[in-house]
N, C-alpha and C positions, 0 to 999 in steps of 0.2 A: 854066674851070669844068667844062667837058664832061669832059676828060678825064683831073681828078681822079679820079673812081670809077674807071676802067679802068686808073690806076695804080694805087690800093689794093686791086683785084679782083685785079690780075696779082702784086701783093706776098702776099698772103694764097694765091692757089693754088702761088707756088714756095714758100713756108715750108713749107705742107702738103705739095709734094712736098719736100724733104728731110727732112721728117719722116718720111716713109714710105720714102724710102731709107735714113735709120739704121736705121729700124724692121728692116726685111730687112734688113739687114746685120748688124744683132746676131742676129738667127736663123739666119741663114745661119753665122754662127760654131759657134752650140750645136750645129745638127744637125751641121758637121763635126766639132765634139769627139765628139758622139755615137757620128756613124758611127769615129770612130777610137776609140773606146774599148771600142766592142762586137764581139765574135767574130764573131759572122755577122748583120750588119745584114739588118733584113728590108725586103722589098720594098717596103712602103711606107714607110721610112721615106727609101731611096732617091730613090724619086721624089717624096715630099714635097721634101727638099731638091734637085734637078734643080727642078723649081717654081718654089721657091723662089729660085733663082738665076737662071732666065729672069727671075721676073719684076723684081729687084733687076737686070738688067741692061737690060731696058725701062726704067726708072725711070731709070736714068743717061743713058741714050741721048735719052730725054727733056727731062732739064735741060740736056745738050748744044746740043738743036737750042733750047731756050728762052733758051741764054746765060744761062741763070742762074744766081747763082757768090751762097753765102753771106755773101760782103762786102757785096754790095750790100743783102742784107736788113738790114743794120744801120745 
């Protein structure tokens, strides 16, 4: 009975993290078609995307150490 909730707490925060790692990963896409389709990408869009990809690669390192693998969400 106890630890019913802290299965469905740790179920609802890895869905929300792989939500949030498609989320950056689909932006992490746009900004590099961006930067390859623009002549002289400007500075912040640079380090927008640097950012951006630390931070989509926290997020992976994350479900890593959590072992949590979207088969199990289902």
């Amino acid at each position: 009975m106890l630890f019913r909730k802290k299965h469905k707490l740790r179920k609802s925060e890895n869905l929300r993290l792989f939500e949030q790692v498609e989320k950056h990963k689909i932006q992490i896409d746009s900004e590099k078609q961006l930067i390859n389709r623009s002549i002289d990408p400007s500075d912040d869009v640079l380090i927008r995307a640097k950012v951006t990809e630390a931070i989509y690669s926290f997020l992976l390192r994350e479900a890593r150490e959590r072992q949590a693998s979207k088969d199990k969400l289902r």
